[in-house]
C-alpha positions in Angstrom: 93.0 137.8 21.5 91.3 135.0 23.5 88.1 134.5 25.2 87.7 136.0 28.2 86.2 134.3 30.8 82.8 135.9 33.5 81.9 132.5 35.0 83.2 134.6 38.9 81.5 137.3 37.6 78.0 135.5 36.8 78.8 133.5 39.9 78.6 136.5 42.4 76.0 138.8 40.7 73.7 137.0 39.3 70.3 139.1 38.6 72.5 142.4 39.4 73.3 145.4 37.0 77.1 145.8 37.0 79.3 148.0 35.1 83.0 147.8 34.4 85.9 150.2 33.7 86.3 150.8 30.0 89.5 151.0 30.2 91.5 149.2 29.3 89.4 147.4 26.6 88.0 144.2 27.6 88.2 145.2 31.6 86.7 142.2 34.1 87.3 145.0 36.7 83.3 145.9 37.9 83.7 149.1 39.5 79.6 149.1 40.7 77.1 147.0 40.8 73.1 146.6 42.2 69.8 145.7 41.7 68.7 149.0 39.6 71.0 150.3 37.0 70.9 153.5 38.6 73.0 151.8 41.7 75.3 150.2 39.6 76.1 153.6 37.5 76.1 155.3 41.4 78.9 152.8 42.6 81.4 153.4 39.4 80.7 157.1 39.5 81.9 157.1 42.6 85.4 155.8 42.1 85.7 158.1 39.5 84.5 155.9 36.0 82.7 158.9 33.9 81.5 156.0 30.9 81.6 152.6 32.2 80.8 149.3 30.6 77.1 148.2 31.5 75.8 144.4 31.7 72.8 143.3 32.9 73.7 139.3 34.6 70.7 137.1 33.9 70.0 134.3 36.1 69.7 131.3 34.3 68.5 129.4 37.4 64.8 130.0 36.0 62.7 129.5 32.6 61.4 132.4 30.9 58.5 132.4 28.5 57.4 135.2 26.3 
């Protein structure tokens, strides 16, 4: 199996929630996304994904310090 590759995906939601279908394993298919979780998990209810995949996208435009 190779890598698989989320540089559209970071490109386009950047700072968003997202979630993907689970199926089939490894899916780049983002059924919802948004600026809560709740949104995102809205979205992919909505077209009928039960247990999606959840990422948060960081923006890596900006330092963080803890």
């Amino acid at each position: 199996m190779g890598y698989l590759d989320y540089t559209d995906i970071y490109n386009k939601y950047t700072g968003k929630w997202v979630t993907f279908k689970s199926e089939p394993l490894n899916s780049l298919e983002v059924v919802g996304s948004g600026k809560t979780l709740k949104e995102a998990l809205k979205q992919a209810k909505k077209k009928g994904v039960l247990n999606p995949v959840i990422a948060r996208i960081p923006d890596f435009r900006y330092t963080y310090a803890l």
